[in-house]
C-alpha positions in Angstrom: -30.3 -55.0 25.4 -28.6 -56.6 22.5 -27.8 -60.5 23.3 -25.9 -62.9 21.7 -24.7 -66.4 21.6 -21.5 -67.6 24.0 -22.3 -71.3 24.2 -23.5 -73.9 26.4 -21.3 -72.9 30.1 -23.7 -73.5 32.6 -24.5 -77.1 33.5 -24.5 -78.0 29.3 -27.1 -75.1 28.5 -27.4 -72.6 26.2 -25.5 -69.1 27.5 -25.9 -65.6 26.0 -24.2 -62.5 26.2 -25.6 -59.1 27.2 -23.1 -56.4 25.0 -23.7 -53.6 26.2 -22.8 -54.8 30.3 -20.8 -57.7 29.6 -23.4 -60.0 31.7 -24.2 -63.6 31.2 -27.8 -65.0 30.8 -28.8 -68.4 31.6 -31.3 -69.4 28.4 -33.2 -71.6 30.1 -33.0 -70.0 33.3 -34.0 -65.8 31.4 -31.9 -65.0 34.9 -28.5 -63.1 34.8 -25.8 -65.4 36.3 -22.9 -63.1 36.1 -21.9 -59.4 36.0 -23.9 -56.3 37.2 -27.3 -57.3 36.5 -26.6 -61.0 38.3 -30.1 -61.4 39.4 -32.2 -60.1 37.8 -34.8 -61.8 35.4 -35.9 -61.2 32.1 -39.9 -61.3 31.2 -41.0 -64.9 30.0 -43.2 -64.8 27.1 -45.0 -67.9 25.4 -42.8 -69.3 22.9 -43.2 -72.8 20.3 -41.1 -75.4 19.0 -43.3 -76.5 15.8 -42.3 -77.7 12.2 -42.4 -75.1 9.8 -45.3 -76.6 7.2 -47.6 -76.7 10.9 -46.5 -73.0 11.5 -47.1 -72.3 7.7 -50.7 -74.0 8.7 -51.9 -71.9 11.2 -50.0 -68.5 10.3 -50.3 -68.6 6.4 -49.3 -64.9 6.2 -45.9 -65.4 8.3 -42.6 -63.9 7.2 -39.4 -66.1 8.3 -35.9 -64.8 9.6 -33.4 -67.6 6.7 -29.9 -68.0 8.8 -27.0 -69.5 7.7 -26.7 -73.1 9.7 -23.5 -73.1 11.7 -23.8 -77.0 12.4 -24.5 -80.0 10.6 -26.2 -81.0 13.5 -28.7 -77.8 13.6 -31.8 -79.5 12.2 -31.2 -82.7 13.5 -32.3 -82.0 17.2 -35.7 -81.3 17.2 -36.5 -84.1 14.8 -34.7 -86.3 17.9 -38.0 -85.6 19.7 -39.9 -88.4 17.3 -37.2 -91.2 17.8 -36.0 -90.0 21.4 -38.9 -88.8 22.9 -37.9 -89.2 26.8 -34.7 -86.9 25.5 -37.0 -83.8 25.7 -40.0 -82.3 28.0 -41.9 -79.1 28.0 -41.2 -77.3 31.4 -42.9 -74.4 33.0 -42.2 -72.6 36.5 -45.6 -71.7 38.5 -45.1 -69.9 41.9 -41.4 -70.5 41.9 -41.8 -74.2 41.5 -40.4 -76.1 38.5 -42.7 -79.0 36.6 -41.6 -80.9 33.5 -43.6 -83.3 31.1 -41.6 -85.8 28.9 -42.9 -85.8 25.1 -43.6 -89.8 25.6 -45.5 -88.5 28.3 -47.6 -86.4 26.1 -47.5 -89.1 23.1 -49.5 -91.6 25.4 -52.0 -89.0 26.5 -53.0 -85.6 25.9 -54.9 -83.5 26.5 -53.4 -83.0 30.1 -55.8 -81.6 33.0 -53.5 -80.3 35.4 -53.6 -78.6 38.8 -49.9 -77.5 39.5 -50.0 -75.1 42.3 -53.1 -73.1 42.4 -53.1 -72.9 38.7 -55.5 -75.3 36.5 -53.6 -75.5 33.2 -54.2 -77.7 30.2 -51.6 -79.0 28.4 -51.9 -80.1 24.4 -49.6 -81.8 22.5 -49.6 -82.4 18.1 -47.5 -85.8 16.8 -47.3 -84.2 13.5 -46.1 -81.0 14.1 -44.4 -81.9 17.6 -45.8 -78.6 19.2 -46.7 -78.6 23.4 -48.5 -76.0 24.1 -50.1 -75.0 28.0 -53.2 -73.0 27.9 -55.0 -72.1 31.3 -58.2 -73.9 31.1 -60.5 -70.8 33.5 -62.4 -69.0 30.8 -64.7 -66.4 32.8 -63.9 -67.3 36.1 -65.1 -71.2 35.2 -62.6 -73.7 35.2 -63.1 -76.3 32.2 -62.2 -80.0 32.2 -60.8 -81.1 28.6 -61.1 -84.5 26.6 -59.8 -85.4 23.4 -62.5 -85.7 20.3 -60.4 -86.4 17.0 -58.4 -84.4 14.4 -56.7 -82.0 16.9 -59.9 -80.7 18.5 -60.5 -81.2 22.1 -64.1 -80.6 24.2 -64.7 -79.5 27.3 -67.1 -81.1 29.7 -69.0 -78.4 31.3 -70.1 -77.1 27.9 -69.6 -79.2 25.1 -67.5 -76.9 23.1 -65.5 -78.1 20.3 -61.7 -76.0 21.1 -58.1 -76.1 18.4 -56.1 -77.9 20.5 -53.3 -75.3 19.0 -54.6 -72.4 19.1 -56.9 -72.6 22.5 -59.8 -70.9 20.9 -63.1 -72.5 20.9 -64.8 -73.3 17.5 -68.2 -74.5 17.9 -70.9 -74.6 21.0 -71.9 -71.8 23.7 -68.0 -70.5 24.0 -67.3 -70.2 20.5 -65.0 -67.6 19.6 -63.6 -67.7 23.5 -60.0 -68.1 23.9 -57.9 -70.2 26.5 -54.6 -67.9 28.1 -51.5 -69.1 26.3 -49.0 -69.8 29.2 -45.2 -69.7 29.2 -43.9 -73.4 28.2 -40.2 -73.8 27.2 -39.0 -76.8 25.4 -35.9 -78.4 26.4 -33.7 -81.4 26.7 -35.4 -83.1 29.9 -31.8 -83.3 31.5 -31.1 -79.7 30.6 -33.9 -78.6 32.5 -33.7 -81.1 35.4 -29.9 -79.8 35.6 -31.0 -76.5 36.0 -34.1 -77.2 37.7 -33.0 -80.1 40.4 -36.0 -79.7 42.2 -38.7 -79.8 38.7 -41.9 -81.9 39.5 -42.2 -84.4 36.4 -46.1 -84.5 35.1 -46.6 -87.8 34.5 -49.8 -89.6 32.6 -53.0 -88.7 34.8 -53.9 -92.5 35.1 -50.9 -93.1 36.8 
């Protein structure tokens, strides 16, 4: 399947362009909204929105696809997320129900213990870099509890280990060397994915 940009159709968001049967795809959505495959899904992999110097950080060996910008506006967006950041959320859909968390949210406190469904997920955020990142927090059929030390690493209670908050793996203590499940988390304009997700669950700070 070769797919390529039509522009934002449905509801304001991002729609591409299946070539080879004609059929639309929802971005946001990864669900065919029109032609002959209108219904079916594509697979949802883990995905990050992240400055390049924090990418360059953690993947020093990385190779980068240089485009062309087609919009004066192209690199302004994502940096909206400092000064604006109610404008965008991280969503995620577990067991067919939608849940977003605004980027103020995760500015005020993160890590994030959650419970959505019957999943226990953690969700990290980075100022610097920007980057939201859900992990599940079960390592070995145990599910951990996570707190914030200093200098992007995170601990969790049962054992004491010292984890990246970026990378999920654990550094130092008992689990060292373990590494959290990197779940799908798609970045988006909160009303985007409240358009296309009417029904999305907002996470909101835990002591609230």
């Amino acid at each position: 399947m070769t797919l390529s940009v039509v522009g934002p159709i449905l509801k304001g968001s991002l729609v591409m362009r299946d070539s080879k049967t004609d059929t639309l795809w929802s971005q946001l959505l990864g669900e065919c909204t029109d032609g002959e495959l209108k219904g079916e899904s594509l697979e949802s992999v883990p995905c990050d929105m992240v400055t390049w110097a924090a990418w360059r950080n953690e993947h020093p060996d990385t190779t980068v696809l240089n485009m062309s910008r087609t919009s004066k506006n192209y690199s302004s967006d994502y940096y909206e997320g400092r000064r604006g950041p109610e404008q965008f959320c991280l969503g995620t859909v577990v067991n067919h129900q939608a849940y977003h968390c605004t980027i103020a949210t995760l500015k005020k406190q993160s890590p994030l213990n959650l419970n959505l469904g019957d999943d226990e997920l953690l969700l990290t955020f980075d100022p610097e870099s920007t980057s939201a990142r859900l992990f599940s927090r079960t390592i070995d059929d145990r599910v951990l509890t996570f707190d914030s030390v200093k200098d992007g690493i995170i601990r969790d209670e049962q054992t004491d280990s010292k984890w990246n908050r970026m990378t999920g793996i654990a550094i130092d203590g008992t689990l060292k060397g373990k590494e959290l499940d990197h779940r799908v988390g798609i970045m988006s304009y909160t009303n985007k994915w409240k358009d296309l997700h009417p029904e999305s669950s907002e996470i909101r700070r835990v002591s609230e």
